[in-house]
C-alpha positions in Angstrom: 42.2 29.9 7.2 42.8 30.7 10.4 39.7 29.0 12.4 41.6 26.4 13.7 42.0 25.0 17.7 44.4 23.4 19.6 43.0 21.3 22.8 45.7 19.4 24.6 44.5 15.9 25.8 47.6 14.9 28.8 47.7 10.9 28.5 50.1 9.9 30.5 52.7 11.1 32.8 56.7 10.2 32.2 60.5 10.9 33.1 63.4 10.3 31.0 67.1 11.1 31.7 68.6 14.6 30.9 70.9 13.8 28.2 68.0 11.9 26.1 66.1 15.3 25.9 68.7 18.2 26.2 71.6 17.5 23.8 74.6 17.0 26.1 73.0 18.6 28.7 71.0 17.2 32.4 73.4 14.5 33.1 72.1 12.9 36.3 69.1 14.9 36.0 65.1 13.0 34.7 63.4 15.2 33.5 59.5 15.5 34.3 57.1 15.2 30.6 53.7 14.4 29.4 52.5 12.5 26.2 49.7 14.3 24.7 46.7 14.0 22.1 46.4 17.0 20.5 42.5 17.6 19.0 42.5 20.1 16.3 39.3 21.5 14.9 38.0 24.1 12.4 34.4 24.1 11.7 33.3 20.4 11.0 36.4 19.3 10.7 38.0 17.6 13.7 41.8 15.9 13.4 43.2 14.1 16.3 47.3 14.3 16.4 48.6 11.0 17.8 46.7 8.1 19.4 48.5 7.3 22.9 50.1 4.2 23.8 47.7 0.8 23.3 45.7 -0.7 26.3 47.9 -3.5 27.3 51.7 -1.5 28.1 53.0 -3.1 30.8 55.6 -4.9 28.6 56.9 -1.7 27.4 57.5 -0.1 30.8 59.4 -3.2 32.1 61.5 -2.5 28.8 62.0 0.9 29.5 63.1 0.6 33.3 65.5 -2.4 32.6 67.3 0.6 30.3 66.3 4.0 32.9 65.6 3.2 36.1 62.4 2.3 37.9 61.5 5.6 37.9 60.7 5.3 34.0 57.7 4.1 32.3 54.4 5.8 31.3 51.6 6.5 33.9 48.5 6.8 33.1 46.8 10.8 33.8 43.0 9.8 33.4 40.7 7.7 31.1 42.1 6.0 27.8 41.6 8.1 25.1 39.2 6.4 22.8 36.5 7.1 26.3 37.5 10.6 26.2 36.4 11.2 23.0 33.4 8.9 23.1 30.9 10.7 20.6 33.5 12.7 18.8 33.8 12.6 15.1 37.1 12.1 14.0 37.9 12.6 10.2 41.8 12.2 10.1 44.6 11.0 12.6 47.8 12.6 12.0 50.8 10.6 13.2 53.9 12.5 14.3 55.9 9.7 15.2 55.6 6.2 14.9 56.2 5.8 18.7 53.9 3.2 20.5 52.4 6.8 22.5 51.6 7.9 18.7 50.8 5.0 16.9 50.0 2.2 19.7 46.0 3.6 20.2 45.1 3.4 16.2 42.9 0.5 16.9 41.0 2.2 19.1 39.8 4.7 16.1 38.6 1.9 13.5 38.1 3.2 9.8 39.7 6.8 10.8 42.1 7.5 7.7 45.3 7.9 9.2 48.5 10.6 7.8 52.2 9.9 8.6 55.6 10.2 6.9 56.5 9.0 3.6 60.2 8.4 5.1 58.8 6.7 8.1 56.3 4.4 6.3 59.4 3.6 3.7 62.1 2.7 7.3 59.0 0.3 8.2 59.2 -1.7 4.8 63.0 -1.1 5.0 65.1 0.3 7.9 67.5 2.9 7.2 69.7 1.8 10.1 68.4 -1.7 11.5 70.3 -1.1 14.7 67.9 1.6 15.7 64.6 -0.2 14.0 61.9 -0.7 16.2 59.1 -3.2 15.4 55.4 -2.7 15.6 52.8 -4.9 16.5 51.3 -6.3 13.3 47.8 -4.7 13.7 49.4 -1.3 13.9 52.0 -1.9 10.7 48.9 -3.0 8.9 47.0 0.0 9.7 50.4 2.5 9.1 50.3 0.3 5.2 47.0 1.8 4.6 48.0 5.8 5.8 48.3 8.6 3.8 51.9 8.8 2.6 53.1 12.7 2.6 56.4 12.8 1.3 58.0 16.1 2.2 55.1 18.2 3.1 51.2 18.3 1.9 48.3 20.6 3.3 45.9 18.2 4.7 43.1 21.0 4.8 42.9 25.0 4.6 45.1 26.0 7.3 47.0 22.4 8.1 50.2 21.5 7.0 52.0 18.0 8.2 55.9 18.7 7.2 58.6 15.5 7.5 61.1 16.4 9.7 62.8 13.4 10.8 65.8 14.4 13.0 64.3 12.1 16.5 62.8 8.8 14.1 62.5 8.8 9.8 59.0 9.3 11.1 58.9 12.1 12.8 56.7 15.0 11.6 55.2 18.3 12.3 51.8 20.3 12.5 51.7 23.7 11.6 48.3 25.1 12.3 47.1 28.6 12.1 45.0 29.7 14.6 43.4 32.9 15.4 46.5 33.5 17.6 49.0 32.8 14.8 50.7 29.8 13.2 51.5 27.6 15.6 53.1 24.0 15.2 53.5 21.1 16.8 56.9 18.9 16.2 57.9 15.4 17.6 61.6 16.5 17.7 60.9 19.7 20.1 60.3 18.0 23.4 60.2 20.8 26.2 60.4 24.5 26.5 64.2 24.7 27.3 64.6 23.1 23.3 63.4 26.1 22.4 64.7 28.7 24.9 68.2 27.7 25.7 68.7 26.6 21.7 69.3 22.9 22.6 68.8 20.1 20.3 66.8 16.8 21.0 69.5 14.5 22.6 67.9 11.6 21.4 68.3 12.3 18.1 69.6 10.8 14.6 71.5 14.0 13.6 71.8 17.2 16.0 73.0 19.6 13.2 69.5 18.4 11.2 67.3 19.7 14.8 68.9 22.7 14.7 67.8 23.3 11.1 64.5 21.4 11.4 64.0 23.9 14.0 65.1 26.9 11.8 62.7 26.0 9.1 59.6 26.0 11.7 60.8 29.4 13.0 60.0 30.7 9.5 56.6 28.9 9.3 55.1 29.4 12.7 54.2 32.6 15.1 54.8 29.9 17.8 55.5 26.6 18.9 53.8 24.0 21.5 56.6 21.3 22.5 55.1 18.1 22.4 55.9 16.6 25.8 56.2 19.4 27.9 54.3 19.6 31.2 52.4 23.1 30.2 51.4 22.6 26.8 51.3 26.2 26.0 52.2 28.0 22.6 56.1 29.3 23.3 56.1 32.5 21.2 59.2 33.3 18.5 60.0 36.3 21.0 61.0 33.6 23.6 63.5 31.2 21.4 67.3 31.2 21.4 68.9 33.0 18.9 70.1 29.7 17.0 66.6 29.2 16.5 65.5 32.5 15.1 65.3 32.4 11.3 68.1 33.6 8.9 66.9 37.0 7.7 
């Protein structure tokens, strides 16, 4: 079923350092992003991918400039999202990450069923590697208890897959969504464009060999791919991907 749409929703405005988002690559370089929404639709059926970070953040960019710099930190690009999509009917939120920018608005969207990772729920209960376990805020683990578990991958309606990919968090996912321009996905581990052009893993990642065939296995699922953060949200075609990326024939 390819009557599917894509409408990019910019939330917030950030920077992190090179290294964190080209593997081994950008040192002493921050590199400009955005954190989406992405609103998917198809007929009567509307999906919101991610939530944005909650109302109250100022914590979290204190945190995050302690560790980067002041320039670090998210800024805010227009109205919070729950007043952008004032009078939309939402059936399902689809969680690629379970990054406060994915997971931290899920209050805003009461009695929304939500759909994340199987791994991911399981590293909440029980973290794979406590050194690199971050908490949630209570409301939000209670409302990730309740989610839709997909454990591997499951078609959430004609024409939407969520696939586990893990590779940046155990919670990492991916959207592929066909379109009337082709398959096209959407994956927390492909950050920017130069991922995909120059062949370059996510830096901040739990295993760089696992990117490169996470990345792989989306090349032979998807006409195209729309990197999560980057500052034009476009579909980046197979024609334009490194080599390393191209699938194995």
């Amino acid at each position: 079923m390819n009557c599917w749409t894509i409408e990019s929703l910019p939330l917030y405005r950030f920077v992190s350092p090179g290294p964190e988002v080209l593997f081994q690559r950008g040192f002493g370089e921050m590199i400009e992003m955005v954190i989406y929404a992405f609103l998917l639709r198809c007929g009567r059926i509307t999906v919101l991918v991610d939530s944005g970070l909650p109302d109250e953040f100022s914590a979290l960019n204190q945190s995050i400039r302690s560790r980067k710099g002041e320039a670090a930190g998210f800024h805010p690009t227009g109205p919070r999202l729950v007043e952008r999509l004032a009078g939309v009917s939402i059936d399902s939120i689809a969680l690629t990450s379970f990054g406060p920018y994915a997971v931290g608005g899920l209050e805003g969207f009461p009695g929304v069923p939500a759909v994340a990772s199987a791994r991911g729920l399981a590293d909440l209960e029980r973290p794979e590697e406590p050194a690199l376990y971050h908490a949630l805020p209570r409301p939000v683990s209670e409302r990730l208890r309740a989610a839709r578990r997909v454990d591997g991958e499951a078609k959430l309606y004609p024409g939407l897959d969520f696939i586990e990919t893990g590779v940046h968090h155990p919670a990492s996912a991916a959207l592929v969504i066909e379109t009337a321009h082709g398959r096209v996905a959407i994956a927390d581990p492909i950050f920017v464009a130069r991922n995909l052009t120059e062949g370059l893993a996510l830096g901040a990642s739990e295993h760089a060999a696992g990117w490169h065939r996470m990345a792989r296995l989306l090349g032979e699922r998807a006409d195209a791919i729309i990197p999560i953060h980057d500052v034009e949200p476009t579909p980046i075609g197979r024609g334009s991907w490194h080599p390393w990326i191209q699938p194995v024939q």
